[in-house]
N, C-alpha and C positions, 0 to 999 in steps of 0.2 A: 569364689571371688572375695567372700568376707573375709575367710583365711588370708587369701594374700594382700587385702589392704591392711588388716592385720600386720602383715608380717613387714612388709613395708614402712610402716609407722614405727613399728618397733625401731629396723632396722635406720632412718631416720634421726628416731629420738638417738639411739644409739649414739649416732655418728654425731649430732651435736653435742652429746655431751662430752664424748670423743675430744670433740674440738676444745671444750669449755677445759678440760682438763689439763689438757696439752698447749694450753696457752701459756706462753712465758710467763715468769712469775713477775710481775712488777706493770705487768700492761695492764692499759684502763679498759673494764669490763663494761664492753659496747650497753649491756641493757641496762645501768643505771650513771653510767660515768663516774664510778668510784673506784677504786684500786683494788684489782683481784686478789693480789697478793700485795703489801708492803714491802717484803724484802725479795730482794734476787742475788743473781750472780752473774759473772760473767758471761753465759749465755744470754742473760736476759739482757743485756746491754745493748741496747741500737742506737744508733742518730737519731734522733730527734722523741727517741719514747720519755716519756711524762714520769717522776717517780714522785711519789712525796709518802713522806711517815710520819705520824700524827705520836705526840706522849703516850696515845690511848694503845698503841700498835706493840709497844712493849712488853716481850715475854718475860715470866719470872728469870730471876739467875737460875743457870744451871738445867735449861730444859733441854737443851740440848749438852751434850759433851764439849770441853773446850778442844781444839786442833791445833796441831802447830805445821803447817809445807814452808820449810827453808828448802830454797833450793834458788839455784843461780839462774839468773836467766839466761835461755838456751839463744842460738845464734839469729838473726832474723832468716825466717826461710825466703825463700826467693820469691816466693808470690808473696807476701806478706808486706802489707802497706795498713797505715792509720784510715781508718772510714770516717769521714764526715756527712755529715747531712747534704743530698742534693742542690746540687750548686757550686757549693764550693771545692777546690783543690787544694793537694795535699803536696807539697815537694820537700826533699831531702836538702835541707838549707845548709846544713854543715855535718861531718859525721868523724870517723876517729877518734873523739876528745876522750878525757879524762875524768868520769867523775864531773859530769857538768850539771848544774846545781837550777840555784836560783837565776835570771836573769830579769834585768830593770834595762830600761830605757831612758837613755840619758836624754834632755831637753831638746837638742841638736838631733836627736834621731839616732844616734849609735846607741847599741846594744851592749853592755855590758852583762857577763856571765861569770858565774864562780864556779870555779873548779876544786872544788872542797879538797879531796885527798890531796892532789899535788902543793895546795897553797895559791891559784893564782888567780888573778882576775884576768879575762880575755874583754877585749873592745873589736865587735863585728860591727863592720859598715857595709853599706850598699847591699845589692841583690842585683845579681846576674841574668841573663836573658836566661838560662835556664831555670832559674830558682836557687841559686850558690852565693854564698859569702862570695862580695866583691872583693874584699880584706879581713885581715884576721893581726892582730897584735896581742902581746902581752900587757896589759895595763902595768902590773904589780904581780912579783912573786913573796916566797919567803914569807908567809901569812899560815895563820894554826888555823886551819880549816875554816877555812871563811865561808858565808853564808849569805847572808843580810847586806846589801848595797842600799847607798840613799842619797841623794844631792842635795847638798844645802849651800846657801838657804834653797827652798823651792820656790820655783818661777823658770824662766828662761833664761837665767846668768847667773849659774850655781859658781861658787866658789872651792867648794869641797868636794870628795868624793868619802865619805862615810861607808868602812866596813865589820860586818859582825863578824868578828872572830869567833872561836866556842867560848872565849875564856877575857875575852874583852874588846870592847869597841874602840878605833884608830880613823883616823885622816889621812888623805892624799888633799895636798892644795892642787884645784882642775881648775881649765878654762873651757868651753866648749870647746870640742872636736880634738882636747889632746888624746894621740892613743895611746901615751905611755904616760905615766904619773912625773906631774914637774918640779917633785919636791919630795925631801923623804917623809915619811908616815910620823904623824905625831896619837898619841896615845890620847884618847877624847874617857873613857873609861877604863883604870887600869886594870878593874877586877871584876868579876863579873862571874855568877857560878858555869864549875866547865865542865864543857865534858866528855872533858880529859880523862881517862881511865888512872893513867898514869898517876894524876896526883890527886887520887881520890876523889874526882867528880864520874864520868861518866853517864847514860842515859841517854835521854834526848839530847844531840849537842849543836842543832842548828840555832842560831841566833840572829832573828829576822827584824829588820829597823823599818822604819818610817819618820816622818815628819808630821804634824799637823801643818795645818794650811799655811797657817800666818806662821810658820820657823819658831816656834818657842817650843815646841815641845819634841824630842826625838823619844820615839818608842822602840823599846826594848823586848821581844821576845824569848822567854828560856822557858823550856818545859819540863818536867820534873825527871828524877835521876831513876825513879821505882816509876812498878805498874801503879801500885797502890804502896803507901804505909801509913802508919801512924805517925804523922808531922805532928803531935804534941813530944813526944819520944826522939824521934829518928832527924836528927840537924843537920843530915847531908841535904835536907829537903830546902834548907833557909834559900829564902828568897830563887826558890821555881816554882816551876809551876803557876807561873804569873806573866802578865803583859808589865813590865816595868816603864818606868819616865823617867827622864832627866831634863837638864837643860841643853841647848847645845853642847855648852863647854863641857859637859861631864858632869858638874854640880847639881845639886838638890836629885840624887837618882833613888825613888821612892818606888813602892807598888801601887800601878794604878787601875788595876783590875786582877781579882783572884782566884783559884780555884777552876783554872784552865792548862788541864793535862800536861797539852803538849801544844799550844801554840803557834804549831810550825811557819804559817804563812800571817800577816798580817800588813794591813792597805786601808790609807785614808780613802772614803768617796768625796770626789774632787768638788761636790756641788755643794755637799751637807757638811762636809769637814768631819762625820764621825767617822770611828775607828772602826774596823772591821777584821775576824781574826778566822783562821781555819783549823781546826782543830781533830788531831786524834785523841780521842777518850783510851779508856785501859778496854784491860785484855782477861780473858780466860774465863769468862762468866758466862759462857756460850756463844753458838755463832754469833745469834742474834742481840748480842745485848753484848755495851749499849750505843747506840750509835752513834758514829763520828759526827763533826756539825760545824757547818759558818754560819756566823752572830756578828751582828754588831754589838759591841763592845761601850758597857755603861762605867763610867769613871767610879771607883768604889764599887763595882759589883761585885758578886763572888756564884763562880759556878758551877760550885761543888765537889770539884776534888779536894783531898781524897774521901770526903764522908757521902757524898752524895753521887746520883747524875742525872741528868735530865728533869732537875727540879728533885721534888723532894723522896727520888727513891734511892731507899738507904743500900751504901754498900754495904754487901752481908758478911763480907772477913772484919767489917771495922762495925757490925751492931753495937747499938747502942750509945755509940762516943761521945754523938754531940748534937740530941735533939734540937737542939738551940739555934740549931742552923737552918734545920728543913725547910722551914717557911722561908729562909735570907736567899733559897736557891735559885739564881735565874732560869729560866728556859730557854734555850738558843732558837734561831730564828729558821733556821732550814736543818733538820735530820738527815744523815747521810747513812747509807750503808753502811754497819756496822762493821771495824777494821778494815775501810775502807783506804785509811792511811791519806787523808787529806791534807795535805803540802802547801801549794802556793797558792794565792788568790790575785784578780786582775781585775780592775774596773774598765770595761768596755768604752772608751769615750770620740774614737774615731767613727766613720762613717763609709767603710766599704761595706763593711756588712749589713743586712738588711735591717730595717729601724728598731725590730723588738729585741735586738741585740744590744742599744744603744744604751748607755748607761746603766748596765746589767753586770753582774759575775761571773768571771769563767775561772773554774779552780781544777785544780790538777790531782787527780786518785791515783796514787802512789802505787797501788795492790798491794792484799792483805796476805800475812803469811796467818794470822791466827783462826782462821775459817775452815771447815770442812771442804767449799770449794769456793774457789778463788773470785773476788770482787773484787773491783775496782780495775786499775791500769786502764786510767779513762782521763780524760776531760769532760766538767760538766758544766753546763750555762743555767745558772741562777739570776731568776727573775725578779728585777728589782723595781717597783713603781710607787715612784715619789718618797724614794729613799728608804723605800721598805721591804723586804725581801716579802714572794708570796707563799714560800714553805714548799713550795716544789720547786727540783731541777729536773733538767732534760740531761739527757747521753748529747755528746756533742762530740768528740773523735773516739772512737772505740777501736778494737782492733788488733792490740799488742798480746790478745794471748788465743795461741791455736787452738782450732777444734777439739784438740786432746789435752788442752787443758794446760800447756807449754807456755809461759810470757817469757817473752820477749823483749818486751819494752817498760818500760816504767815512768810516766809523766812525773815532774817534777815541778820546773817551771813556767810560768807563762808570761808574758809581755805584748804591748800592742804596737808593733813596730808602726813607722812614718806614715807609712801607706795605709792603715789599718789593716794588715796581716796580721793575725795571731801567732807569735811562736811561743814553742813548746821545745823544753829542754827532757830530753831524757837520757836518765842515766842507764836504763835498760842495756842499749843499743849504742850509746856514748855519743850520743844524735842531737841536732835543734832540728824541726819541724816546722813549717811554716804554711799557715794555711790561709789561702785565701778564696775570696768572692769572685765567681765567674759570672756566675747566670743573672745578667739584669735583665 
């Protein structure tokens, strides 16, 4: 009988540790609530799991091999739909499109979306008994890859419609609710670095705007043309790789924060008026290293590219450059999976969704081609309290890539339609997504 309590036990411990093993990597480990693993992947991706990665989580460069999967995303399969967290529903709000981008919400409620490759802005209204675009128009075509939408001034009686081109920023004069622009495009910035392959720019070439609260200041997004180089040497880099400023009119357009990749998404918090940015870091330094991140954004800061990242760890193709910096380097406020391809970000400020959602971040994971296996092609909800992000996000639509490892989708952008529905643009599937609150 001793034998088989014995064997029992064994068989037992076995199994839990079994279990402890086979636990996703990124979930919180029941016996101390701390994080079993820091990094995962798209398997470890659920609604509502808990991730956070601390500076201390960081592996050397090069511990792993770097990776490259290009590849296209495959068709959506027929059972295949976005998962959110219990409660809420997911519907197919538009599909078809072209290359659909960014999307902001104009003051009146209509949705405005770029469709980068073709040039155009679209303006969707209303929402259908099934969950469909009521209406669809063209706002604006004939635009170089526009990106960045903005109303100004902000409030509830914009006069402008502000867009980022790759290679410069223009106007439509708007009134609420027009769905086609009532005026032709005046040029607010004429130059701006592109990226344009064609005329010697290329790289990152989204160019993401904003406003601060009170209308003086319009913010400018471009992100650098390389993974890395040597910006003392290499002058294709002049002026990216920064959150830029201007004034409305285009004048006084200066760097007002440095040393951030690629910028891609950037958003004022409507309560604090600070800036906030979403950002992919470089590439080829291993899976894990270094990861992607949204920050609030310090006027004059600098956040290490190309010598640094995550504070003061040196990149190792650029040793030695510029100790002078190490200690100048910020820390960003939330660590993302590394190539996670961090895009657009959105301030939660409606009230369908339940309260801890309320004045919080929801940004959009592009998915990574630089990874062994694929992260991101998510949405993630960033906890923000009392204007401070708390360094972990949650999975909040996941979905877009099959058990074999196939995506299909790709989040892009996000907005908080009338109602407080979230949508989401994706280029994946040529889709917007609209998800909302059932369960009260």
């Amino acid at each position: 009988m001793k034998h088989i309590h014995q064997l029992l036990a064994c068989l037992f411990l076995a199994l839990v540790l079994g279990f402890a093993i086979a636990r996703p990597a990124g979930s919180l480990a029941q016996s101390s609530g701390s994080y079993a693993d820091p990094y995962t992947d798209f398997r470890g991706e659920q609604p509502g799991r808990v991730h956070k990665i601390i500076p201390a989580d960081l592996p050397k460069p090069y511990t792993t091999k770097s990776s490259a999967i290009f590849s296209d995303p495959v068709r959506r399969p027929a059972d295949a739909w976005p998962q959110a967290p219990d409660g809420f529903k997911v519907d197919l709000y538009a599909r078809d499109l072209q290359n659909p981008r960014l999307i902001r919400t104009a003051p009146n409620g209509d949705l405005f979306l770029a469709e980068s490759d073709p040039g155009k802005i679209l303006v969707f209204r209303g929402v259908t008994a099934d969950g469909k675009a009521a209406q669809v128009e063209t706002f604006a075509a004939g635009l170089h890859r526009p990106f960045g939408i903005a109303f100004y001034p902000p409030g509830a009686n914009p006069q402008y419609v502000y867009i980022g081109n790759t290679d410069s920023v223009v106007r439509f004069p708007y009134s609420n609710g027009d769905l086609k622009a009532r005026g032709p495009r005046e040029t607010v910035i004429a130059k701006i670095p592109s990226g344009d392959e064609r005329v010697g720019g290329g790289g990152h070439w989204t160019r993401d705007l904003s406003f601060s609260l009170d209308g003086k200041t319009l913010f400018v997004a471009v992100g650098s043309r390389t993974n890395f180089s040597n910006v003392d040497e290499d002058k294709t880099e002049t002026m990216r790789a920064n959150i830029l400023a201007a004034n409305p009119d285009g004048s006084n357009l200066h760097i007002y924060a440095s040393g951030i990749r690629n910028p891609v998404g950037i958003a004022v918090d409507p309560h604090t008026g600070v800036l906030w940015t979403s950002v992919n870091e470089r590439d080829a330094l291993g899976d894990n290293l270094p990861p992607d991140y949204i920050t609030h954004v310090q006027e004059g800061g600098f956040y290490g590219w190309p010598w640094y990242y995550i504070g003061g760890n040196e990149e190792p193709r650029l040793a030695g450059k510029h100790p002078e910096l190490k200690d100048k380097v910020i820390v960003p406020d939330v660590l993302l999976e590394p190539h996670n391809a961090s895009l657009e970000l959105a301030f939660y400020e409606a009230t369908q969704f339940p309260s801890e959602y309320q004045g919080a971040i929801f940004a959009s994971e592009h998915g990574s081609w630089n990874r062994s296996v694929r992260t991101g092609y998510e949405v993630v909800f960033v906890p923000v309290k009392d204007g401070r992000a708390t360094g972990e996000y949650l999975d909040f639509l996941t979905g877009f890539v099959t058990p074999k490892g196939d995506a299909w989708g790709r989040p892009v952008g996000v907005a908080v339609a009338p109602d407080g529905s979230l949508m989401v643009t994706d280029d994946g599937s040529n889709s917007v997504w609209r998800v909302h609150y059932t369960k009260k």
